[in-house]
Legacy VTK file of the C-alpha trace (Angstrom):
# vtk DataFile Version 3.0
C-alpha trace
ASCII
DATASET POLYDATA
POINTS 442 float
49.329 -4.729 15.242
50.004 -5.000 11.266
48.908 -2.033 8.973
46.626 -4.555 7.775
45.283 -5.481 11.136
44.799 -1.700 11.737
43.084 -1.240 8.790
40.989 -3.210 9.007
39.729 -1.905 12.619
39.215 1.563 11.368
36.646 -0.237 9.049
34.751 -2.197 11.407
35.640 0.561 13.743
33.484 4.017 11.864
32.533 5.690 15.108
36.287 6.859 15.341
35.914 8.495 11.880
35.219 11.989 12.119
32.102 13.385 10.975
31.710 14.979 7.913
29.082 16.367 5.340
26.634 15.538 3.312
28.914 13.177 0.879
30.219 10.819 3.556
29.157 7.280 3.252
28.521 7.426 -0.810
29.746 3.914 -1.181
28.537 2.876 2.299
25.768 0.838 1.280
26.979 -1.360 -1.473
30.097 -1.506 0.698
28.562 -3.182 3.446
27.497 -6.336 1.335
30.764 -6.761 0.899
32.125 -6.416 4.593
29.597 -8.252 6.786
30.869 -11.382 5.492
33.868 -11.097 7.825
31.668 -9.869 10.753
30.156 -13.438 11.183
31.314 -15.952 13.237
30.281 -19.733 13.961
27.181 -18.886 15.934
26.499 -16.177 13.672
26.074 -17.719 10.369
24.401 -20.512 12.201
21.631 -17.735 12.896
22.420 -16.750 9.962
20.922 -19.309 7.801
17.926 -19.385 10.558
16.861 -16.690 9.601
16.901 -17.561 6.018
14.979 -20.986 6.396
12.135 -19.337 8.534
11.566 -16.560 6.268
11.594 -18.822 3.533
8.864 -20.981 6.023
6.582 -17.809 6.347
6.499 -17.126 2.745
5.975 -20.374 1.740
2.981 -21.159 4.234
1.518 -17.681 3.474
2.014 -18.878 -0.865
0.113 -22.038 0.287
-3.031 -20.721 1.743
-3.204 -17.988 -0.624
-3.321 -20.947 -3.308
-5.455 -22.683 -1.851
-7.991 -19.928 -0.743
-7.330 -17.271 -2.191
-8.907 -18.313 -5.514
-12.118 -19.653 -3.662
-12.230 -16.986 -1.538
-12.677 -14.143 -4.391
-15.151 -16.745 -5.496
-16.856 -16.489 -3.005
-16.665 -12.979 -2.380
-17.672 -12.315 -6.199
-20.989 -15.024 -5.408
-22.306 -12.858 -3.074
-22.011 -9.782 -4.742
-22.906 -10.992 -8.440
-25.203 -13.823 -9.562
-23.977 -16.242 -12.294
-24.236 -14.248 -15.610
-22.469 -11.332 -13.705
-19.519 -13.473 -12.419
-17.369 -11.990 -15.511
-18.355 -8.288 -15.197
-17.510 -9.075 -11.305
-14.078 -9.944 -11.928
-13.502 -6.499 -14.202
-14.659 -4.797 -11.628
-12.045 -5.692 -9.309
-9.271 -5.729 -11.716
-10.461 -2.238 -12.668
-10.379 -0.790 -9.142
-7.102 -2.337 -7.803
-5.464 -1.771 -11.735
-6.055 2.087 -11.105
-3.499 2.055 -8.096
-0.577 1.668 -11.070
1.592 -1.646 -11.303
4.880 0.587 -9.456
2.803 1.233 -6.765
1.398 -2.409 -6.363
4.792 -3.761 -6.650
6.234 -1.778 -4.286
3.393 -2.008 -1.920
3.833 -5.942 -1.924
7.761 -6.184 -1.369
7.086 -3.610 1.830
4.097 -5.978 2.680
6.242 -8.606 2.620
8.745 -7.111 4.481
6.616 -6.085 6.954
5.466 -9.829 7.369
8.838 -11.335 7.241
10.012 -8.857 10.143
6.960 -8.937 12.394
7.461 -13.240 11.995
11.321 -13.187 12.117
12.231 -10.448 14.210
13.963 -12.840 16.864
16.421 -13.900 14.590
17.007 -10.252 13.437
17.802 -9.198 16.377
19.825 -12.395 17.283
21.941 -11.867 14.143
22.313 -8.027 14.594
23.232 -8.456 18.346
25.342 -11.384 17.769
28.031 -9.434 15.278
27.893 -6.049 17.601
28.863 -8.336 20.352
31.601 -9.731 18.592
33.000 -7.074 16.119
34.686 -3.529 16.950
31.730 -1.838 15.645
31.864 0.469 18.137
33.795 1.968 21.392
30.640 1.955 24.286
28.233 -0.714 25.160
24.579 -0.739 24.674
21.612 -1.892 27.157
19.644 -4.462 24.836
15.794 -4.410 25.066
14.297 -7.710 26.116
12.481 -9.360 23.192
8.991 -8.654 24.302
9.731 -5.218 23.787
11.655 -5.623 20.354
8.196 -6.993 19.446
6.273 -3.982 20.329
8.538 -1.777 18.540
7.933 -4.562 15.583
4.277 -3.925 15.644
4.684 0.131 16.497
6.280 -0.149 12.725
3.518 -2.295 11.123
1.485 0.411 12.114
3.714 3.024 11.101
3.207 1.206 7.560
-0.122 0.595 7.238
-0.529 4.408 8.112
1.750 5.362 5.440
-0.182 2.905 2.796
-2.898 4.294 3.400
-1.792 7.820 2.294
-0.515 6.799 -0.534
-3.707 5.059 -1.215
-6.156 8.141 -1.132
-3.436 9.539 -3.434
-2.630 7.009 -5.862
-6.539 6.523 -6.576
-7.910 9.810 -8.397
-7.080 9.383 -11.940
-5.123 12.010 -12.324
-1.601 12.673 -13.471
-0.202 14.642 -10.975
-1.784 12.679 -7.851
-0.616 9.144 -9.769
3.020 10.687 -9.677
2.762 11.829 -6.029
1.694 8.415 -5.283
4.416 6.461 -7.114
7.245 9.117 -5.890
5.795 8.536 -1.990
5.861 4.375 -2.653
9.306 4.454 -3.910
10.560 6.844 -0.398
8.253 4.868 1.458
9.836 1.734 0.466
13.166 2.992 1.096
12.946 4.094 4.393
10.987 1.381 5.720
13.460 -0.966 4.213
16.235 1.377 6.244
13.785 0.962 9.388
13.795 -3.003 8.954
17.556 -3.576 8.504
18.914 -0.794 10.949
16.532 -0.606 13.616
17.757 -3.261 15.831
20.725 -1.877 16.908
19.666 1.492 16.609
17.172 0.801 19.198
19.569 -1.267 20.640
21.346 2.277 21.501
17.858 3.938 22.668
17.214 5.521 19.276
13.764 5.418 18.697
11.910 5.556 14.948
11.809 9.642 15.206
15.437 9.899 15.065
16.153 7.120 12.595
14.473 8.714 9.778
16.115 11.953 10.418
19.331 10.576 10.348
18.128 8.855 6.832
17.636 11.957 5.762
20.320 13.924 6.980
23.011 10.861 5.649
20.466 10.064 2.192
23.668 8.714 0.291
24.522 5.823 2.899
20.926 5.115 4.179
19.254 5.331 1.026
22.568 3.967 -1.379
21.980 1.086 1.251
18.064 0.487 0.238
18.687 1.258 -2.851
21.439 -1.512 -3.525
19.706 -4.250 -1.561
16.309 -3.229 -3.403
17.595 -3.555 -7.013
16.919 -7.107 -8.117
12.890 -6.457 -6.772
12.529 -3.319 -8.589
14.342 -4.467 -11.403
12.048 -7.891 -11.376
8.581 -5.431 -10.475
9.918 -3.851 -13.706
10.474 -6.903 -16.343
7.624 -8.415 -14.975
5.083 -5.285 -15.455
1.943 -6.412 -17.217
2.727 -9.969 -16.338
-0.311 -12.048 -14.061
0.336 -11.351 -10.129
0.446 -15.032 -9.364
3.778 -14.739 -11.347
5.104 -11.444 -10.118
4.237 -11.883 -6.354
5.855 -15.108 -5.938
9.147 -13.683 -7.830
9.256 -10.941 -5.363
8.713 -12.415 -2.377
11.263 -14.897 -3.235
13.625 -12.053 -4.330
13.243 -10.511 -0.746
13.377 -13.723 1.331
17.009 -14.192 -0.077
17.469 -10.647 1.052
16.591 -10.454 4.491
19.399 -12.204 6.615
22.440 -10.397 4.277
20.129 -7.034 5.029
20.261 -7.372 8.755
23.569 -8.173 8.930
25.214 -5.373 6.532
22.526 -3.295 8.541
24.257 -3.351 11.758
27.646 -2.583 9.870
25.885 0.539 8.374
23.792 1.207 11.768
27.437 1.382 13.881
28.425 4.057 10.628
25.357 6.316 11.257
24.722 6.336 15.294
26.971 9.097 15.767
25.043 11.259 13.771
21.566 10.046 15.765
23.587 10.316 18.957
23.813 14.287 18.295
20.616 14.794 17.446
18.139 16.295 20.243
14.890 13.821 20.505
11.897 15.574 19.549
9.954 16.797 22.544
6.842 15.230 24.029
4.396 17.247 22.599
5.590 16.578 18.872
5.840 13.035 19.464
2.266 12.770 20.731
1.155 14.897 18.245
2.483 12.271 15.602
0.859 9.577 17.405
-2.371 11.368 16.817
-1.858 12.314 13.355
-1.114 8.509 12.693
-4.490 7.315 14.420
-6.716 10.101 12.440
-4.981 8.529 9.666
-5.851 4.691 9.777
-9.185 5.771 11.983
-10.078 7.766 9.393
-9.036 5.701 5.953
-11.172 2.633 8.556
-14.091 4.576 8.584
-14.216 5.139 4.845
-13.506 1.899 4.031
-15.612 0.428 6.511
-18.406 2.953 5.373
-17.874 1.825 1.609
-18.017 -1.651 2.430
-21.304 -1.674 3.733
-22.617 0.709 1.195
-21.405 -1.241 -1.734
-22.758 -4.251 -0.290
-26.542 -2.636 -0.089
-26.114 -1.953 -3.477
-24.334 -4.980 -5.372
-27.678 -6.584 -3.875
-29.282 -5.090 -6.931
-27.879 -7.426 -9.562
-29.538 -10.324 -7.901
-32.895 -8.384 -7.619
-35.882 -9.504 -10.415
-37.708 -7.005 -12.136
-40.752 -6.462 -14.098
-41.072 -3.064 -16.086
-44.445 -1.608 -16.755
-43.897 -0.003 -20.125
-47.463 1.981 -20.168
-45.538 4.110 -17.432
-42.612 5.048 -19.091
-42.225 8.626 -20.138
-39.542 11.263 -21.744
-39.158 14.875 -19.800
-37.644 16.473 -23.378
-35.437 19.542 -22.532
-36.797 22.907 -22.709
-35.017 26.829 -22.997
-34.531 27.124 -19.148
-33.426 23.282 -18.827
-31.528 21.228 -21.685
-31.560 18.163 -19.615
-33.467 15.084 -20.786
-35.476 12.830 -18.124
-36.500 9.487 -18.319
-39.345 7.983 -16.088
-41.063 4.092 -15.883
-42.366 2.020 -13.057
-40.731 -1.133 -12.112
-41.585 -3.775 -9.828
-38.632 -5.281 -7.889
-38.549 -8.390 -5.862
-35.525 -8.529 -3.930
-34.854 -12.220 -2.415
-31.816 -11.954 -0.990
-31.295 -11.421 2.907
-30.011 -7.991 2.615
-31.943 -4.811 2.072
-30.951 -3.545 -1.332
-30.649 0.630 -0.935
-29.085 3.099 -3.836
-28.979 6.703 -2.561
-29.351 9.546 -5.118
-26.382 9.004 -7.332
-24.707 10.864 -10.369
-22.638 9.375 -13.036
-20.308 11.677 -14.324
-19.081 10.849 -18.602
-15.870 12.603 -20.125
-14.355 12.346 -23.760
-11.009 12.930 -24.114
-10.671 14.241 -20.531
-13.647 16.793 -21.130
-17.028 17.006 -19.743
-19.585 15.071 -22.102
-22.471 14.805 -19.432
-24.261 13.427 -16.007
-26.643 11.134 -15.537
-28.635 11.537 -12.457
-30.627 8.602 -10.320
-33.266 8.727 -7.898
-32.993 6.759 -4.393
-33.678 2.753 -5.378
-34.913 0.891 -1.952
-36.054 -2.488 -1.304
-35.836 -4.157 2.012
-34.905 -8.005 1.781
-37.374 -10.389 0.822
-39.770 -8.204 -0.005
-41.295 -6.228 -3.349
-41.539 -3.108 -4.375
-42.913 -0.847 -6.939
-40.542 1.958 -7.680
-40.586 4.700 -9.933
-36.892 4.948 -11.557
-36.340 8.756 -12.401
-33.056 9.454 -14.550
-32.106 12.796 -16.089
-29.682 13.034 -17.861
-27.660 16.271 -19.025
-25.578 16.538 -21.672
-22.779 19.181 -22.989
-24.364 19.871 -26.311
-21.108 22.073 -27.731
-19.530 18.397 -27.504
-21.499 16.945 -30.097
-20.063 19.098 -32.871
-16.886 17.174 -31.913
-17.682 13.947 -32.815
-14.387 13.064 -34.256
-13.189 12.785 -30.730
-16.398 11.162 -29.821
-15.411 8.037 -32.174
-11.824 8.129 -31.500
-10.906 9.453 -28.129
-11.037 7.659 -25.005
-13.760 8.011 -22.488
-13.921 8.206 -19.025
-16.939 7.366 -16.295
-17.096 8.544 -12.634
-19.907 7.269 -10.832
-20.303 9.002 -7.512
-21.979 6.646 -4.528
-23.453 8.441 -1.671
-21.581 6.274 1.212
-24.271 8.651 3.610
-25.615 11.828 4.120
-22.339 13.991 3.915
-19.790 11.892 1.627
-19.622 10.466 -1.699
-16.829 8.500 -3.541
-15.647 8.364 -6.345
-15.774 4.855 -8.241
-13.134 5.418 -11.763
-13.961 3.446 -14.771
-12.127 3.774 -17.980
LINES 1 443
442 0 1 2 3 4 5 6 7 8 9 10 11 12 13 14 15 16 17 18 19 20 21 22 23 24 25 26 27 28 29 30 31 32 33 34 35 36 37 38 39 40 41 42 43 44 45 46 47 48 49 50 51 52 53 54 55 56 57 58 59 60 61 62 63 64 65 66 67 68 69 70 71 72 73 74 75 76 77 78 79 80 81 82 83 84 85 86 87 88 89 90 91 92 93 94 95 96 97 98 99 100 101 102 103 104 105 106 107 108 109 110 111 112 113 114 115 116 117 118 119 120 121 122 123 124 125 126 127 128 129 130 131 132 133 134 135 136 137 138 139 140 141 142 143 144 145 146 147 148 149 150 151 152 153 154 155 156 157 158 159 160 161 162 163 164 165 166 167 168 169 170 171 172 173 174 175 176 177 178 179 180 181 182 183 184 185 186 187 188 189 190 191 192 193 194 195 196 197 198 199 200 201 202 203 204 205 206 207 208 209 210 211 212 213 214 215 216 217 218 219 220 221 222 223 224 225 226 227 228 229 230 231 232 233 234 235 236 237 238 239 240 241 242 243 244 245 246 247 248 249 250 251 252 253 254 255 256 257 258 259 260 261 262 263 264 265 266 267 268 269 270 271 272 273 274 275 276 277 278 279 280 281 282 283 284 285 286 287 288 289 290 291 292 293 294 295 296 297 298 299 300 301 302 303 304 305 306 307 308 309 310 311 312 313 314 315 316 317 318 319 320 321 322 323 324 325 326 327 328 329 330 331 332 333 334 335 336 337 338 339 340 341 342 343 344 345 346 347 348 349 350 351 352 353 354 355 356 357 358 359 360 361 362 363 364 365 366 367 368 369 370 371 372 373 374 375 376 377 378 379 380 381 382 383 384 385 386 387 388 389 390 391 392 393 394 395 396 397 398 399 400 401 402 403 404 405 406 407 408 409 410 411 412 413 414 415 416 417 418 419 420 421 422 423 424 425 426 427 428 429 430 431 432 433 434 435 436 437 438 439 440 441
């Protein structure tokens, strides 16, 4: 054997290094672009370029019905919730609500979405290609007992849930508009995104080697340079794109990533097995966590996603008994209206006046007690408080709308902010008897 030949076998060969600290495997992940070129044979570059063309398949057929209904479909989401003359103040709406996530945050949350997609669609060919060059390449000096494919794909859809649980987290967190929570959120995408990447690329023949998901991340974390320098370099053109392209229309910068990450994928999995082989030895030392932890993390994952489901679901049938509103018809009986002025023991001002609603939609219209909340310059200006609005569908009804509202009266001295600093509205829906949320408008 040449000092060439034997060189090159301690490189394809890492689980004879010996194991060192913290530093090893600096270079390790914009090294393996560069080596798993010479890992592929025939068969494997046919699969390969397999992989390639059906990932390219399932992004293109998922482009395609999203342009062809995904505009109708908001359409016709926004028709049912807004009549005509609304349609516009619709569509602010819901750039308002999903805006307030931050464009980072949305970025990364659609390359992980489409990785996610791309890996529960293509994970035959992932594992195909991974197995493939350990089979044929002195990755490492034992044999492994692979998994039949069925249950590759339940350890594909174990990690779609694994991500939607995480998303959801850094939902709730993301959403408050507030500085320190918006942060949080954007710091948990970006580690998020990296270790699910890591999970994508290196799972197959870490589970190959019966290391499950628990152990994987801790050997991320306890190797950060190689795991993460490998995310990090295979990441780079779609968080450099997510970046150039901030502020540009989604139905540019979707399409740009997507296509970024389908050219990704098949060079991932394969310097992912490379890097995998490089890292087992340090998941092969570590203990797996006990039963009771892991079933512990099972149930904190289902409060999660059962939880964030119930709000959601709760909120979604809420808003809809509200929205109803804006299609309602109303006739105001003027000779009712009176003012509540505001008096020593209460500076708040009501306002009070019948109106007749005729509500001809096939939903019952219902708006619990509800408080708007108004800031200047990030400081309370006032609330504005509204009685309970119901009308059941198809019917009329006289109600008597009750506001009060109370306002901060040092903050009128400061009307130079008033004029010139930014407000802020919270309005606070009662989703039922024990929760409100919080809908942010600035």
């Amino acid at each position: 054997m040449t000092g060439k030949d034997q060189m090159d076998k301690n490189l394809l060969s890492p689980s004879v290094q010996k194991e060192v600290g913290f530093w090893q495997g600096l270079g390790d992940g914009p090294a393996s672009f560069f080596i798993f070129w010479r890992l592929l044979d025939r068969r494997a570059w046919s699969i390969f370029f397999s992989y390639l063309l059906v990932a390219a398949g399932v992004v293109t057929a998922f482009a395609v019905v999203m342009k062809t209904l995904g505009p109708e479909a908001k359409e016709s989401l926004l028709e049912f919730i807004f009549p005509e003359n609304w349609r516009m103040a619709g569509k602010l709406v819901f750039d308002k609500f999903f805006g307030k996530l931050g464009s980072q945050v949305l970025a990364n949350f659609i390359v992980n979405g489409s990785m996610t997609v791309i890996s529960l669609s293509c994970f035959v060919f992932k594992e195909m290609l991974s197995r493939r060059i350990e089979h044929h390449n002195p990755l490492l000096p034992y044999g492994h007992q692979p998994w039949p494919l069925w249950r590759q794909a339940i350890e594909e859809i174990k990690y779609a849930i694994l991500w939607a649980a995480a998303y959801s987290v850094i939902f709730w967190v993301s959403y408050p508009p507030f500085a320190g929570t918006r942060l949080l959120g954007k710091v948990l995408s970006y580690l998020v995104l990296f270790v699910f990447f890591d999970i994508i690329f290196l799972c197959p023949l870490f589970l190959r080697h019966r290391v499950g998901y628990g152990r994987m991340v801790r050997t991320f974390f306890v190797r950060p340079l190689a795991s993460f320098g490998f995310a990090a370099f295979f990441l780079a053109p779609s968080i450099i794109a997510s970046n150039l392209l901030k502020g540009q229309p989604m139905n540019l910068v979707v399409p740009v990533l997507l296509a970024i990450h389908v050219l990704t994928v098949a060079p991932a999995a394969s310097a992912g097995t490379w890097l995998a082989a490089r890292l087992l030895p340090t998941a092969k030392k570590m203990t797996p966590s006990p039963l009771s932890f892991r079933l512990l993390g099972v149930v904190m994952i289902l409060a999660i996603l059962g939880a964030s489901g119930y709000v959601f679901g709760q909120l979604a049938g809420s808003i809809s008994a509200k929205t109803q509103i804006l299609k309602c018809k109303y006739s105001v009986d003027w000779g009712s209206f009176s003012i509540d002025p505001p008096s020593f023991s209460d500076l708040s001002v009501g306002l009070s006046v019948d109106v007749e609603i005729t509500n001809p939609t096939e939903l019952d219209v219902l708006i619990e007690h509800s408080r708007l909340e108004v800031q200047n310059n990030e400081k309370p200006f006032g609330t504005v408080f509204l009685d309970r609005i119901e009308v059941p569908a198809g019917q009329t009804r006289r109600q008597n709308i009750n506001l009060r509202i109370k306002i901060t009266l040092a903050r009128l001295l400061e009307y130079k902010d008033l004029l010139h600093k930014p407000w802020e509205f919270t309005l606070w829906v009662e989703v039922n008897d024990s929760f409100e949320f919080p809908v942010y408008f600035r």
